[in-house]
Backbone as a chain_set.jsonl record, in Angstrom:
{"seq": "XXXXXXXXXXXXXXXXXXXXXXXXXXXXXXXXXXXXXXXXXXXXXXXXXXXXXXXXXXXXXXXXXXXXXXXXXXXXXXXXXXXXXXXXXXXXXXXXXXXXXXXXXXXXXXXXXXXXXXXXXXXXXXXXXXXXXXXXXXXXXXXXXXXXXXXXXXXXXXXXXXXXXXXXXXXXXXXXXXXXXXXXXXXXXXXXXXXX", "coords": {"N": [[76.01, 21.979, -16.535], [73.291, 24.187, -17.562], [72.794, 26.177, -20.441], [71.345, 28.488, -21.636], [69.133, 29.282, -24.543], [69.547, 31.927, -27.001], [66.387, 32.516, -29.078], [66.222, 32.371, -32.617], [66.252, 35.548, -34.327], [63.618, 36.266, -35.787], [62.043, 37.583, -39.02], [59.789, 39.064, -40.615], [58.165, 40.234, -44.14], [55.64, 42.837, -44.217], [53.054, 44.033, -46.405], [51.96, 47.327, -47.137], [49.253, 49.986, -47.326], [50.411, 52.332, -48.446], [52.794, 52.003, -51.064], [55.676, 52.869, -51.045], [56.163, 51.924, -48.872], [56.671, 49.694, -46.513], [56.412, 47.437, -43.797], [58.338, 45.549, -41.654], [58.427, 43.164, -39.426], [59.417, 41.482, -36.442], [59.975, 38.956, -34.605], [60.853, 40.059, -31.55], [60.447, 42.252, -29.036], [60.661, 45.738, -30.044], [60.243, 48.113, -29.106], [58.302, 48.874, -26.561], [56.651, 50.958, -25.367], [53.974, 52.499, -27.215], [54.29, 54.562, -29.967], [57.116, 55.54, -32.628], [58.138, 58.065, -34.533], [60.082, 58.382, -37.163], [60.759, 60.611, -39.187], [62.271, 61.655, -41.213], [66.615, 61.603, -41.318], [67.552, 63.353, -39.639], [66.257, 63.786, -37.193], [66.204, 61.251, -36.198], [68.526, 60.609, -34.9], [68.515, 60.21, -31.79], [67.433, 57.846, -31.828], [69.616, 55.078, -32.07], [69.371, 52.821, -33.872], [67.505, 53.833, -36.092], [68.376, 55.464, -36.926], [70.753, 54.212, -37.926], [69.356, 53.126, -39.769], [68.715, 55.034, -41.778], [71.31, 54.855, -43.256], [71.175, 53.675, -44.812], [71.179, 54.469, -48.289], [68.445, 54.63, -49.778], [66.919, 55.129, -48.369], [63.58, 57.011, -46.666], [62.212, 57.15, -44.442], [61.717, 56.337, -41.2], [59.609, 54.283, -38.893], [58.845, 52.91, -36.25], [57.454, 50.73, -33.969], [56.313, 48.643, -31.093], [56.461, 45.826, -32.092], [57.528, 45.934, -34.648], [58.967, 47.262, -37.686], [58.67, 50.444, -39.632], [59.467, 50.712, -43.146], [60.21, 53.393, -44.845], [60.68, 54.095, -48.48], [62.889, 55.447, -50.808], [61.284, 56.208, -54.134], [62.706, 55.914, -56.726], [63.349, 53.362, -55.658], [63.608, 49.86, -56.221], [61.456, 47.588, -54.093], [62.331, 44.799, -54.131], [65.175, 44.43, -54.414], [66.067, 45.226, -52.67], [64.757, 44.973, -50.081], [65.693, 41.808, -48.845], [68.445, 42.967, -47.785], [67.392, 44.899, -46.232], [65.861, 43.142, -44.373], [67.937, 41.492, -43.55], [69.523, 43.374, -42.09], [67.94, 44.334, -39.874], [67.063, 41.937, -38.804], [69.727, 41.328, -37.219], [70.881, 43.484, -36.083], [68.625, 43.588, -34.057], [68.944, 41.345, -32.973], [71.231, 41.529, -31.712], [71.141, 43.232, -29.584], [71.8, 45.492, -29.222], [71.014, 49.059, -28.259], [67.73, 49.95, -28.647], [66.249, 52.511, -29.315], [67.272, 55.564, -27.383], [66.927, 56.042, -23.846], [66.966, 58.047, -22.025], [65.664, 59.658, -24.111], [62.627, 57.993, -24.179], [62.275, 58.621, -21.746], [62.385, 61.986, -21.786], [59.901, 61.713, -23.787], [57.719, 60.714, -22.351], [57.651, 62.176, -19.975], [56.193, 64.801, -21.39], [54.226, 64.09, -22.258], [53.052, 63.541, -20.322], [52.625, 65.574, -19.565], [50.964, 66.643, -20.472], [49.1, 65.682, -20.973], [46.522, 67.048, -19.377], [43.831, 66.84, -20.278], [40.521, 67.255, -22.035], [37.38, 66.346, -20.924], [36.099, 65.569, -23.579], [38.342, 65.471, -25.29], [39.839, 63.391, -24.351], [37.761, 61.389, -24.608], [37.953, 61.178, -27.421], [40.541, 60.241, -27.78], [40.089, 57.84, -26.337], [38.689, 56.261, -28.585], [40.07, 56.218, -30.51], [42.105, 54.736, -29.616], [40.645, 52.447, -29.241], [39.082, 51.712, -31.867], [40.692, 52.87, -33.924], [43.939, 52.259, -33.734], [44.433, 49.989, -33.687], [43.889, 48.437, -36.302], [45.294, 50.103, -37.785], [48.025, 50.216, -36.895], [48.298, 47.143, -38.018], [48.734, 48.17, -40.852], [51.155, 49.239, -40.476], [51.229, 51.726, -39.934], [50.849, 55.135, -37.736], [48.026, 57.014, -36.214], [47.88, 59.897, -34.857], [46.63, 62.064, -31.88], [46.414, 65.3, -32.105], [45.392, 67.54, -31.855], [41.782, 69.397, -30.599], [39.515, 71.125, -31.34], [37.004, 73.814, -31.552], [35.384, 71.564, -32.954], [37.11, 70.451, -34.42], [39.069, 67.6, -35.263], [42.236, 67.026, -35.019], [44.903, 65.015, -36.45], [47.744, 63.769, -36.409], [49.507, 61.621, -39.118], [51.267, 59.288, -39.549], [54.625, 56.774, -39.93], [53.734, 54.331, -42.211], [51.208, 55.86, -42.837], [51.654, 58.022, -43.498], [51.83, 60.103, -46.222], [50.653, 58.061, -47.554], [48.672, 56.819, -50.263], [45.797, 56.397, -49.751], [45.128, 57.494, -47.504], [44.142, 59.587, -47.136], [41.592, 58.896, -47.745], [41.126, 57.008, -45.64], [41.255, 58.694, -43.368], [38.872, 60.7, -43.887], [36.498, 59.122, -44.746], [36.87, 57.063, -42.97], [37.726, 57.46, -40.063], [36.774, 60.195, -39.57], [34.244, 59.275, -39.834], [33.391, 57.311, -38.294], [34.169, 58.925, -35.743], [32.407, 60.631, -35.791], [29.612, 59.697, -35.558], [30.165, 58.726, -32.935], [30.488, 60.748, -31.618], [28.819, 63.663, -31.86], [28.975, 65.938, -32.032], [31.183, 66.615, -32.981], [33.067, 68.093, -36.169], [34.532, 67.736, -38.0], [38.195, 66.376, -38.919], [41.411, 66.622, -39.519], [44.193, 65.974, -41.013], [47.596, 66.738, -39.897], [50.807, 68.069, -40.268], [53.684, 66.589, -38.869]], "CA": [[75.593, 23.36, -16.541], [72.506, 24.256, -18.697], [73.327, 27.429, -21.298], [70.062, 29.413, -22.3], [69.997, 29.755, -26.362], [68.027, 32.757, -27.585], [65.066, 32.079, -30.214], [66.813, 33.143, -33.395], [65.573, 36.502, -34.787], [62.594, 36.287, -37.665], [61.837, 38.826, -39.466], [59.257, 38.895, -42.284], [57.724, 41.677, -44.389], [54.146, 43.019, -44.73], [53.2, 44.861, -47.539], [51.192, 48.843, -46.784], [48.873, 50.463, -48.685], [51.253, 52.957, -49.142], [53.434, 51.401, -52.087], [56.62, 53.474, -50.884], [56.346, 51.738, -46.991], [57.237, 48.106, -46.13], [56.388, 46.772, -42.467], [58.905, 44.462, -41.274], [57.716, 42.359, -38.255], [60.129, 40.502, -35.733], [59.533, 38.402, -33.687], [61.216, 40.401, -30.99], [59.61, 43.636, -29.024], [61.597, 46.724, -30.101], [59.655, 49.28, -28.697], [58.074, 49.069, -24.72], [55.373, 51.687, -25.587], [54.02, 53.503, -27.94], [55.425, 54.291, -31.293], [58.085, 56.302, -32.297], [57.975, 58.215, -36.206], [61.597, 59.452, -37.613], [60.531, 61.195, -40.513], [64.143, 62.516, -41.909], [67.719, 61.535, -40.352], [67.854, 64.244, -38.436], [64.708, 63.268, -36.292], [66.32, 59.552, -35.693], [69.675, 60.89, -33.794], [68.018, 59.578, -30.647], [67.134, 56.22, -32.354], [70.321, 54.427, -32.929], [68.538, 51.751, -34.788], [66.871, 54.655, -37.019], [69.803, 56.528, -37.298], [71.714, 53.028, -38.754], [68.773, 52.718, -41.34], [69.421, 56.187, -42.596], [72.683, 55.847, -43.567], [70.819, 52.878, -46.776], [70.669, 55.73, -49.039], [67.224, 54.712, -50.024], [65.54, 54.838, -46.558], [63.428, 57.931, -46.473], [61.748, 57.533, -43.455], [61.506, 55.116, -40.438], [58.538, 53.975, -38.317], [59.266, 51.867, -34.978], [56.269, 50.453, -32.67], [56.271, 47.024, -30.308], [57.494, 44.197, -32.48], [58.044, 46.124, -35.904], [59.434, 48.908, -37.807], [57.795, 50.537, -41.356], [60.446, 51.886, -43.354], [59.452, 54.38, -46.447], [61.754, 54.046, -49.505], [62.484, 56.798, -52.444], [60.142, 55.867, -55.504], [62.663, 55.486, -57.594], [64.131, 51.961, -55.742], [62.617, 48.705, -55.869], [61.831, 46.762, -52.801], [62.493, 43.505, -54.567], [66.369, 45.044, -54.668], [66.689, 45.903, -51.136], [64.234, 43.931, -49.368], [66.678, 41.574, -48.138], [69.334, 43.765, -46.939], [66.851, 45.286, -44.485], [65.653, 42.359, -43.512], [69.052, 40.848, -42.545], [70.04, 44.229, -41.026], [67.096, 44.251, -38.718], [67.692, 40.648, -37.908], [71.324, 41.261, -36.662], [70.245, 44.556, -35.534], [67.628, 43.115, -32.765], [69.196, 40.127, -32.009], [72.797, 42.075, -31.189], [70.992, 43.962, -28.15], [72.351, 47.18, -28.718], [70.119, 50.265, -28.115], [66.694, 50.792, -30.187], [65.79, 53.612, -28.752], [68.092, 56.029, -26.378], [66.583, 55.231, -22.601], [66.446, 59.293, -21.902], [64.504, 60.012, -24.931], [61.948, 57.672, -23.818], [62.0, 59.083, -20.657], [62.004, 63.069, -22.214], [58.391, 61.948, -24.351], [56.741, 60.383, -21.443], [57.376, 63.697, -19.319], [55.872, 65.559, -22.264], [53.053, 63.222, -22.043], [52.193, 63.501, -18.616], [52.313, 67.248, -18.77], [49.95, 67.094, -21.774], [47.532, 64.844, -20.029], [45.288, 67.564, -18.798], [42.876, 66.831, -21.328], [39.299, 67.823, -21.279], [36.722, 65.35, -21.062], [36.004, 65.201, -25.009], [39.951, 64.998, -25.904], [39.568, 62.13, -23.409], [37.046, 60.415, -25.121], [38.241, 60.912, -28.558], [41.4, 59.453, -27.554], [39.896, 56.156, -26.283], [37.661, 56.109, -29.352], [40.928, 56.421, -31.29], [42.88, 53.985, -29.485], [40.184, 51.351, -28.772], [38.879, 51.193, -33.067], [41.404, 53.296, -35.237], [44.998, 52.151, -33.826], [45.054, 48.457, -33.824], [43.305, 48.469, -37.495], [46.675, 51.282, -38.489], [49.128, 49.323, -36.512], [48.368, 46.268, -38.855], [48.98, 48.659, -42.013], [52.473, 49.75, -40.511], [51.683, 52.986, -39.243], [49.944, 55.473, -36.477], [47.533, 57.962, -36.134], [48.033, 60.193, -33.694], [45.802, 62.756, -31.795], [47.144, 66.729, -31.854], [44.211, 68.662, -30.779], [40.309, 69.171, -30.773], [39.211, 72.886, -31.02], [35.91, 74.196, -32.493], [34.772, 70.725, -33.191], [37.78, 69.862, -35.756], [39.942, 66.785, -34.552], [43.207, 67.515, -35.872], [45.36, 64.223, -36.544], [49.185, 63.178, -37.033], [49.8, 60.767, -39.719], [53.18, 58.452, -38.938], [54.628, 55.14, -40.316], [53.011, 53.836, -43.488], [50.044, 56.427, -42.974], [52.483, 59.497, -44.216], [52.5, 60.095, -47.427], [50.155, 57.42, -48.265], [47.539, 57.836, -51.195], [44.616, 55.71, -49.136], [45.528, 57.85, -46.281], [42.836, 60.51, -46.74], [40.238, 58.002, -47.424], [40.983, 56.245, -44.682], [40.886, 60.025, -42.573], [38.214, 61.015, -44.028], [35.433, 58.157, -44.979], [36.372, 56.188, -41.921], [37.844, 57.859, -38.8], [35.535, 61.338, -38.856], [32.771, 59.011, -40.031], [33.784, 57.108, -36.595], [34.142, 59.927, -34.482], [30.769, 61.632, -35.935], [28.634, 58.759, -35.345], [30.429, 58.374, -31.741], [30.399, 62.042, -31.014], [28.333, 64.156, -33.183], [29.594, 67.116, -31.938], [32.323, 66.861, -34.273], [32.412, 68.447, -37.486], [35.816, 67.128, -39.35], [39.154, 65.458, -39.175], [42.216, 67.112, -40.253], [45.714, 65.877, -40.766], [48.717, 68.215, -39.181], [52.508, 67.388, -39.958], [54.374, 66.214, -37.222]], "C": [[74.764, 23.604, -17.797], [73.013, 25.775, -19.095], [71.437, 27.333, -21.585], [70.15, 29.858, -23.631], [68.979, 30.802, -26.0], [67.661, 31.979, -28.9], [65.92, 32.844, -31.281], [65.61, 34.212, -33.645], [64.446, 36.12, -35.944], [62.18, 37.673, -37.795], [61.023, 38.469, -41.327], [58.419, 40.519, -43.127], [56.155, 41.667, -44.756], [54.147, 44.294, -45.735], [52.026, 46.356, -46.605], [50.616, 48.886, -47.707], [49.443, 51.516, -49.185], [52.41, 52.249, -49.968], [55.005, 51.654, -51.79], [57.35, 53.175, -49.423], [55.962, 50.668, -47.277], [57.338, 47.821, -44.46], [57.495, 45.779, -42.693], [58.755, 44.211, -39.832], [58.902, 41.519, -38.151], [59.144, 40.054, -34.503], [59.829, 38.537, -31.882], [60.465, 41.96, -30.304], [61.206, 45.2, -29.31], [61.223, 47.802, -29.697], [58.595, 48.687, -27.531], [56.696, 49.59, -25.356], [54.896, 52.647, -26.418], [54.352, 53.249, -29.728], [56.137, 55.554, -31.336], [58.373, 56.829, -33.932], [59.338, 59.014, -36.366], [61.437, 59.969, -39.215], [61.966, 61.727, -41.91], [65.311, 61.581, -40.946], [68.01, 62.445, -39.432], [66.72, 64.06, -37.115], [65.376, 62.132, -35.474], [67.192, 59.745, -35.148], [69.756, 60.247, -32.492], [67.349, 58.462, -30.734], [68.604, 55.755, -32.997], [70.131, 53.323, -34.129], [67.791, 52.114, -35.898], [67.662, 55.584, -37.664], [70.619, 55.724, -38.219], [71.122, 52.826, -40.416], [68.712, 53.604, -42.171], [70.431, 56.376, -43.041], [72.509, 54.3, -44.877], [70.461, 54.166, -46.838], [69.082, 55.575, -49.882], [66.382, 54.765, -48.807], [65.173, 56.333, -46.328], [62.682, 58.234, -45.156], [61.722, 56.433, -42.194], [60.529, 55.422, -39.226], [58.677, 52.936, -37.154], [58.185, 52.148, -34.028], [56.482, 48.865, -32.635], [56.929, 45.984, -31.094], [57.395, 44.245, -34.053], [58.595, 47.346, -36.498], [58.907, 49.072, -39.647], [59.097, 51.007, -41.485], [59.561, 52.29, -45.026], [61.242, 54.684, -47.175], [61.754, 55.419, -50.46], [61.91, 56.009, -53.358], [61.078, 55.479, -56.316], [63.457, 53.83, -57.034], [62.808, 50.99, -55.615], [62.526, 47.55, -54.362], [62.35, 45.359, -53.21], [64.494, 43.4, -54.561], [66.501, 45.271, -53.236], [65.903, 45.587, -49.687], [64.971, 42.969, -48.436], [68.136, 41.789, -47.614], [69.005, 44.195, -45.522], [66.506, 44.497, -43.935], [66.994, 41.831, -42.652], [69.596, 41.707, -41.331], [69.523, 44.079, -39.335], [67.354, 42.953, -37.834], [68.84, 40.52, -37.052], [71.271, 42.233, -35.461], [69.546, 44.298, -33.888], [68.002, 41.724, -32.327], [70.755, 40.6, -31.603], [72.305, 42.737, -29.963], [71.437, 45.042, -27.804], [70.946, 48.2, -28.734], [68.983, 50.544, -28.82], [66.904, 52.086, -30.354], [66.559, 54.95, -27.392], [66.712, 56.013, -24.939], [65.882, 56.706, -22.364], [65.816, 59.737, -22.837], [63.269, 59.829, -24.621], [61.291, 58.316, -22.698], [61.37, 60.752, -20.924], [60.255, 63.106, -22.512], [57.629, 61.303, -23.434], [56.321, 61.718, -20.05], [56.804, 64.532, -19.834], [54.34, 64.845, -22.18], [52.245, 63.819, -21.194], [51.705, 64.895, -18.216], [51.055, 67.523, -19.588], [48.453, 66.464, -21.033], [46.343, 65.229, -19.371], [43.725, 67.611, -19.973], [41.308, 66.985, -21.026], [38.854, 66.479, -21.801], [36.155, 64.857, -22.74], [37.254, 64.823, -26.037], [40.317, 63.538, -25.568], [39.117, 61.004, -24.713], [37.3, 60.133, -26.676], [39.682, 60.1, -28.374], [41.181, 58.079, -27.129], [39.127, 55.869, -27.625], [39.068, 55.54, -30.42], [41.906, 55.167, -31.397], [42.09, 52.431, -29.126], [39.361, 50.784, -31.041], [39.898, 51.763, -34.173], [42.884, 52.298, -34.951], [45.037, 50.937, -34.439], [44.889, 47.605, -35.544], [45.123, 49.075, -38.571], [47.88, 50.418, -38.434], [49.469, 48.169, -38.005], [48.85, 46.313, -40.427], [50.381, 49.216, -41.853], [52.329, 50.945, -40.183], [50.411, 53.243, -38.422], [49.558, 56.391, -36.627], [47.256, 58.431, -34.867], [47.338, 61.441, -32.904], [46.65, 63.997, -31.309], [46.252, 67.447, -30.981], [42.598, 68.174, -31.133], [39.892, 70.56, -30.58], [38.003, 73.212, -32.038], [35.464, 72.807, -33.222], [35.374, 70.213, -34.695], [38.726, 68.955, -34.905], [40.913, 66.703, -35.51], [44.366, 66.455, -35.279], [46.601, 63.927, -36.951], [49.424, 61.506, -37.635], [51.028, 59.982, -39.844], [52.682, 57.151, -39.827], [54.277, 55.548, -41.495], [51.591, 54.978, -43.862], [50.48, 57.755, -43.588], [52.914, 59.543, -45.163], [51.597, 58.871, -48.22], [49.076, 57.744, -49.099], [46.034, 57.11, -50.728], [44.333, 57.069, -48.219], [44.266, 59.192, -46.029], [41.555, 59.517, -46.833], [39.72, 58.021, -46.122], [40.772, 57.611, -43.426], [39.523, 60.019, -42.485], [36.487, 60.355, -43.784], [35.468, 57.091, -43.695], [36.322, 56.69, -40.727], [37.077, 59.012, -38.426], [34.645, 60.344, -38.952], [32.619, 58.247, -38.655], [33.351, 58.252, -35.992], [33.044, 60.768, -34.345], [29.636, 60.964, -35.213], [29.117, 58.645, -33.558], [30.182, 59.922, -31.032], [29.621, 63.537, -32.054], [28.408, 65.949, -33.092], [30.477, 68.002, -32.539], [32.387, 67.031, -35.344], [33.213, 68.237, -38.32], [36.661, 66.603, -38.308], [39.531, 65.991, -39.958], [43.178, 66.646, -40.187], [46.758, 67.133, -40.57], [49.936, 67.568, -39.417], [52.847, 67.758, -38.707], [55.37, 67.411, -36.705]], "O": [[75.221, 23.359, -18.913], [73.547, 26.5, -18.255], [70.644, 26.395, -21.678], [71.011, 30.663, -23.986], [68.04, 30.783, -25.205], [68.309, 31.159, -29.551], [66.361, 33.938, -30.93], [64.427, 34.023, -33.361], [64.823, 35.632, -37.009], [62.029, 38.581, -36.978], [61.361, 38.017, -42.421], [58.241, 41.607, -42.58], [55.56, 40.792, -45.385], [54.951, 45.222, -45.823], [51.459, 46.136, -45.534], [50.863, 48.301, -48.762], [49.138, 51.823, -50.337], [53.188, 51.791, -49.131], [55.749, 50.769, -52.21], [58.36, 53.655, -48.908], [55.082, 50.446, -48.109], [58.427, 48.026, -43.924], [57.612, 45.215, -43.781], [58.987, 45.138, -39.057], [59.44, 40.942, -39.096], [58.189, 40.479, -33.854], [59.409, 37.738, -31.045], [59.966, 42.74, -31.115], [62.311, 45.356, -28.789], [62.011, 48.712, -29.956], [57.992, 47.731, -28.018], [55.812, 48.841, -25.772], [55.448, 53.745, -26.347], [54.552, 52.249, -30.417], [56.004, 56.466, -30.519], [58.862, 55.954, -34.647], [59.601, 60.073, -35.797], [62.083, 59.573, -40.185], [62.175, 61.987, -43.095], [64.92, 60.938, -39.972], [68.735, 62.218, -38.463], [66.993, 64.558, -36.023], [65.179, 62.027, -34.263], [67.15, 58.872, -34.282], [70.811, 59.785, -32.058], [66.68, 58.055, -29.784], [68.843, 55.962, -34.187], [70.834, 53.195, -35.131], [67.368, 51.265, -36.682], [67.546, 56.259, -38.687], [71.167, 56.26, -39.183], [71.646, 52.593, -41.505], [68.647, 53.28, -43.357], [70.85, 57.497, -43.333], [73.422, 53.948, -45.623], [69.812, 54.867, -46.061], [68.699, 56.517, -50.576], [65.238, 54.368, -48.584], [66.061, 57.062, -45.885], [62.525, 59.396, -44.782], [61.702, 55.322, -42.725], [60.544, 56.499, -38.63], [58.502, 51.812, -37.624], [57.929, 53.201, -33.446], [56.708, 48.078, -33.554], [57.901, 45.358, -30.673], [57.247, 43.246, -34.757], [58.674, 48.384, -35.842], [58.816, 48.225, -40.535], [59.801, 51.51, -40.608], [58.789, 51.761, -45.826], [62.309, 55.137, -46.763], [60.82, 56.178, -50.717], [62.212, 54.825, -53.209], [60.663, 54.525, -56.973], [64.066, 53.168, -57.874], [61.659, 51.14, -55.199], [63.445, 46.925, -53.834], [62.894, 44.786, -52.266], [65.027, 42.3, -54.705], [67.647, 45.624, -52.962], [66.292, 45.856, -48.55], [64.922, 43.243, -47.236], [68.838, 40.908, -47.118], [69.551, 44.113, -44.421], [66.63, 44.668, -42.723], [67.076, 41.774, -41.425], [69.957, 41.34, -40.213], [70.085, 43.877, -38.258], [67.702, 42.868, -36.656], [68.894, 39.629, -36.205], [71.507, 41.984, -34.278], [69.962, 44.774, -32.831], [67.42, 41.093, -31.444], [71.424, 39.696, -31.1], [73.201, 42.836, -29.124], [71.548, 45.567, -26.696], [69.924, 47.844, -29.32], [69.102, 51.408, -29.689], [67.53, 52.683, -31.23], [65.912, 54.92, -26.345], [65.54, 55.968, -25.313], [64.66, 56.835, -22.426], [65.045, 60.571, -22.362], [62.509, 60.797, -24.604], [60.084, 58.544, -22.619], [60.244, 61.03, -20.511], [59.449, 63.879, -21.994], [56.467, 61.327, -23.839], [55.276, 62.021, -19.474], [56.59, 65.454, -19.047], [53.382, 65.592, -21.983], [51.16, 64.397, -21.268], [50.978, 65.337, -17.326], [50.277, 68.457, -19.392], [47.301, 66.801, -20.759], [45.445, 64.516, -18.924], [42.885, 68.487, -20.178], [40.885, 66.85, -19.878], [39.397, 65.725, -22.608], [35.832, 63.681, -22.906], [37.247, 64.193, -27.095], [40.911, 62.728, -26.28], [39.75, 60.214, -25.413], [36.945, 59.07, -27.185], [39.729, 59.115, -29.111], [41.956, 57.189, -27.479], [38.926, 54.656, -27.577], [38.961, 54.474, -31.026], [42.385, 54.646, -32.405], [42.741, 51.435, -28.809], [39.231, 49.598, -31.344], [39.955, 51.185, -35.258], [43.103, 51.511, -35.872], [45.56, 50.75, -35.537], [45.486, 46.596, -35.92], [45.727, 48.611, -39.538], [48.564, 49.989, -39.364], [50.423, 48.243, -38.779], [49.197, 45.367, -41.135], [50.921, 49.668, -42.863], [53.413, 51.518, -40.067], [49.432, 52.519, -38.243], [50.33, 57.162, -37.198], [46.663, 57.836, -33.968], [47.618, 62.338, -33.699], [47.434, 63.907, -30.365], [46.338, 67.817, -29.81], [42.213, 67.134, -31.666], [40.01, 71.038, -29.452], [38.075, 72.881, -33.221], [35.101, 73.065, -34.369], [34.762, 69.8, -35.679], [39.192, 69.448, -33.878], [40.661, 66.383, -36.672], [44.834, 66.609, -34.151], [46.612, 63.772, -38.172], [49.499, 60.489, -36.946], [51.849, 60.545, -40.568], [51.619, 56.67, -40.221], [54.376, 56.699, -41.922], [51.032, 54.944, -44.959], [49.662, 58.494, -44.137], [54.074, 59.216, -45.412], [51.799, 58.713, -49.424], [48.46, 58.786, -48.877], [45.097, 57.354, -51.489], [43.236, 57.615, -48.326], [43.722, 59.553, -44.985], [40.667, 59.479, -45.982], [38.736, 58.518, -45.572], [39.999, 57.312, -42.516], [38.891, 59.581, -41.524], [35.594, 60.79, -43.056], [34.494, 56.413, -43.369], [35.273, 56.606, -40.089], [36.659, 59.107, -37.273], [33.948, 60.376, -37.938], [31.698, 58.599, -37.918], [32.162, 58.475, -35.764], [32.686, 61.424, -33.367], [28.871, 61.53, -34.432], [28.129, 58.437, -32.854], [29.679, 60.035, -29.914], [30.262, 64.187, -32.88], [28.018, 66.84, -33.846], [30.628, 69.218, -32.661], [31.775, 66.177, -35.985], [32.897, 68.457, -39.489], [36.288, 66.369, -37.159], [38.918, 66.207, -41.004], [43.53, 66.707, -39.01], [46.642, 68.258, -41.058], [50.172, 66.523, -38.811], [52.576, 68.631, -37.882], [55.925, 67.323, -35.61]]}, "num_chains": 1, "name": "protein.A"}
């Protein structure tokens, strides 16, 4: 009788340009679709896996998309100090098979989705613009930028992950993604960030 091993867990860390946010990358998918930003503990309730990393008293924020999670520390700890704690957690964490994400949550923000989806043909297009040169660029930095609205020719943006709170983070708004979206749509006259 053959037995099936699993692949042990890996788990390594990428650094952000936010100084205060730490990607950690498995080699496992923890998130289906999307991403998923828990800004506070009270946010992560419906993330057991975000809810667990809130209760290290340095974990100020957590960030979970496809096959990693950012977490944002308080300033005054060092990652060199607590670095491998989260890593082992996560490791145990995603290779134990309990719950990332609650199942009906998932289900709640995809109904919210779908209702939102009436988008006009320029919300449209800024959204593929968004998701075909800004995400996969963000992703790689540990966090997501996410599209709120488009009204009077201002595209008004949610900053998640590694991108909240970072001190690049307007640059990178400003000097790259309007200068994107101008040159692609010149209709557009800024790029604003909106808390979540």
């Amino acid at each position: 009788m053959s037995q099936t091993t699993q692949a042990p867990i890996m788990v390594y860390t990428e650094a952000t340009p936010n100084p205060e946010t730490l990607k950690f990358v498995t080699n496992k998918v923890l998130l289906q679709q999307d991403s998923l930003d828990f800004p506070d503990e009270e946010k992560a309730q419906r993330s057991p896996f975000a809810a667990e990393l809130f209760t290290f008293p340095f974990v100020r924020g957590v960030f979970i998309a496809n096959n990693f999670v950012t977490i944002t520390k308080t300033e005054d700890t060092d990652w060199h100090e607590v670095m491998p704690s989260l890593r082992d957690f996560i490791r145990e964490y995603a290779g134990s098979g309990k719950t990332i994400v609650e199942e009906a949550y998932l289900k709640e923000l995809q109904a919210k989705r779908q209702q939102a989806d009436a988008d006009t043909d320029d919300e449209t297009k800024i959204k593929q613009l968004l998701d075909k040169y800004v995400r996969p660029a963000v992703e790689m930095d540990g966090g997501a930028i996410i599209f709120d609205s488009y009204e009077d020719g201002i595209v008004k943006l949610q900053m998640q992950g590694a991108c909240s709170g970072c001190p690049s983070s307007m640059v990178t708004l400003k000097a790259g993604i309007e200068g994107l979206l101008k040159r692609m749509m010149p209709e557009i006259q800024g790029v604003e960030a909106t808390e979540a």
